[in-house]
C-alpha positions as CSV (number, residue, x, y, z in Angstrom):
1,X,1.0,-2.0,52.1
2,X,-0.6,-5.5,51.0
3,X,-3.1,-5.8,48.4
4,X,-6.8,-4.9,50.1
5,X,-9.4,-7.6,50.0
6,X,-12.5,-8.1,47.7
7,X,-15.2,-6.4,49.4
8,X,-18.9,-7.6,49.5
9,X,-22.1,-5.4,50.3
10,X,-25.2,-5.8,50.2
11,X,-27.6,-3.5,48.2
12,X,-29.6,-2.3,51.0
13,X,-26.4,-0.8,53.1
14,X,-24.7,0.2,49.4
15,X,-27.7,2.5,48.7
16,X,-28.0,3.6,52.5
17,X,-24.1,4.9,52.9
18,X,-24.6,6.6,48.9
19,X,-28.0,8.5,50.7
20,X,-25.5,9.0,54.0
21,X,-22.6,10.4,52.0
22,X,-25.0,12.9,49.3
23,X,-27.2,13.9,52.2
24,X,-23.9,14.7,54.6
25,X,-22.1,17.2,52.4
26,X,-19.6,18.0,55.5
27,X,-16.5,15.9,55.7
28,X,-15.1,13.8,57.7
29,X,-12.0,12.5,58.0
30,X,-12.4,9.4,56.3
31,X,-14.7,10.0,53.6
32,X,-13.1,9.4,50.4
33,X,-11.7,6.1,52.2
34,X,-15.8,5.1,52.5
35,X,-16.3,6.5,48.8
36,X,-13.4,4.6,47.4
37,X,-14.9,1.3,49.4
38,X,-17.9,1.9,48.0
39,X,-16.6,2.1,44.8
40,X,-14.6,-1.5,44.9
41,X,-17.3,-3.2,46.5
42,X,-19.4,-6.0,44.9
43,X,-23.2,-5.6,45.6
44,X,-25.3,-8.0,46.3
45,X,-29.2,-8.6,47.3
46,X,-29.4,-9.0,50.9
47,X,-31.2,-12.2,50.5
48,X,-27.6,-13.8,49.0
49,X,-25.2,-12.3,51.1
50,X,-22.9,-14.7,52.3
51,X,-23.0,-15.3,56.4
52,X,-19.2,-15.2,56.5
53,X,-19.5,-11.2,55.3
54,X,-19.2,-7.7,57.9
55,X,-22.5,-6.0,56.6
56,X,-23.7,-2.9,58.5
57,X,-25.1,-3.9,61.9
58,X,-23.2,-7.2,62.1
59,X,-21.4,-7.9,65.3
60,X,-17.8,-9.2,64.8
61,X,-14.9,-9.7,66.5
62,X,-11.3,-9.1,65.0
63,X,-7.9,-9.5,66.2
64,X,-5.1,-6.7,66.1
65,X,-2.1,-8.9,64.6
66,X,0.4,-6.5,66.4
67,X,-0.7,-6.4,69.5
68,X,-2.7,-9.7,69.9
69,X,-5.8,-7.6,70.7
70,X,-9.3,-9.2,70.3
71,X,-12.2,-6.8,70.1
72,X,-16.3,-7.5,69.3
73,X,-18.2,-4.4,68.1
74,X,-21.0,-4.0,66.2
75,X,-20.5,-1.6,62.7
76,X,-23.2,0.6,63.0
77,X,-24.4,4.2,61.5
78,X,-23.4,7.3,62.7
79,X,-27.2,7.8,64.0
80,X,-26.8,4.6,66.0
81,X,-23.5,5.7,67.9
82,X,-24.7,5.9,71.7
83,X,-21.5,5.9,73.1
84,X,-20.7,2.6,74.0
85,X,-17.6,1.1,73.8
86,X,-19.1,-2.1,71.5
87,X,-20.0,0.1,68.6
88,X,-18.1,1.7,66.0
89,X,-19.1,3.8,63.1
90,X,-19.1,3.4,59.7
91,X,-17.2,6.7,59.3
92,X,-14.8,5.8,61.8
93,X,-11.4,4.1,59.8
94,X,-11.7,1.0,61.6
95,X,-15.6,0.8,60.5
96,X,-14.5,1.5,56.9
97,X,-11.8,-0.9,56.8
98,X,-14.3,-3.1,58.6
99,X,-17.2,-3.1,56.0
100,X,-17.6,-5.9,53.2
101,X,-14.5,-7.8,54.6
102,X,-15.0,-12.1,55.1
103,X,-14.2,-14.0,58.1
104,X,-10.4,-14.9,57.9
105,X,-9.6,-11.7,55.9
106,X,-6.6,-9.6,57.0
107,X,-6.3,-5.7,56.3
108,X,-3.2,-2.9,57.2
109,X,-4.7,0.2,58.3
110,X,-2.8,3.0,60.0
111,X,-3.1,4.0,63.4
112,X,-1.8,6.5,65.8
113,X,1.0,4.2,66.4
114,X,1.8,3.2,62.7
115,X,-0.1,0.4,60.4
116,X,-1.9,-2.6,62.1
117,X,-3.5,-5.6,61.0
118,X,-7.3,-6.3,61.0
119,X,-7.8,-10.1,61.2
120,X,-11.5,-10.7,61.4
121,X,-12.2,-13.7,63.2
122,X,-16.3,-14.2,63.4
123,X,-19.1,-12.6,63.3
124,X,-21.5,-13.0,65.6
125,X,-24.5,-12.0,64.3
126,X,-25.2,-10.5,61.0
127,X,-28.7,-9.2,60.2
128,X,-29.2,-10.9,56.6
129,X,-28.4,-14.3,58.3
130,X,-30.9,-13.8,61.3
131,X,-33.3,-12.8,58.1
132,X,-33.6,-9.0,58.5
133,X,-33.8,-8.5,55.0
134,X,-34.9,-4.6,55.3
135,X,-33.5,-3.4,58.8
């Protein structure tokens, strides 16, 4: 597998998923994935993230290399799941592999059908850029 790209968060969503992960002792299936992004992340204050950057509640849209697929969904918290087919969580793999990454960034993650290749093309809207500092 290729080398996995710097990650960016911002302090606000950091400190959210730590308060997420200690107050939801039950596992999931891709916890120590989120844990270990967590740990390998930069941290930033909101107010500097770059606009390029998946933070929680960003819509983006990424391409599966593979496959050609293009998809737009918004990374949100488990709490915010309403079952619609635009959202994904952050503790679903695609979320975690989704989180911190930078427009242009490419990531292998395995599927049901082998490894794929994230590509994210844009976001769309990202809350730090639209100025919600403290969503």
């Amino acid at each position: 597998m290729a080398r996995k790209p710097q990650i960016t968060l911002s302090s606000l969503d950091y400190e959210r998923l730590q308060a997420l992960l200690e107050k939801d002792g039950n596992a999931f299936p891709g916890r120590e994935a989120l844990e270990a992004e967590l740990d390998r992340a930069d941290v930033l204050e909101p107010k500097d993230m770059p606009p390029n950057v998946v933070t929680m509640n960003s819509t983006l849209r990424f391409t599966l290399k593979e496959s050609g697929k293009t998809n737009t969904l918004q990374l949100v918290y488990p709490r915010d799941m309403d079952g619609s087919s635009d959202k994904v969580s952050i503790f679903a793999p695609v979320g975690i592999a989704l989180l911190g990454l930078r427009v242009g960034d490419e990531l292998q993650m395995p599927s049901p059908t082998g490894q794929v290749t994230v590509h994210v093309e844009a976001i769309t809207w990202q809350p730090e850029s639209a100025g919600e500092l403290h969503r």
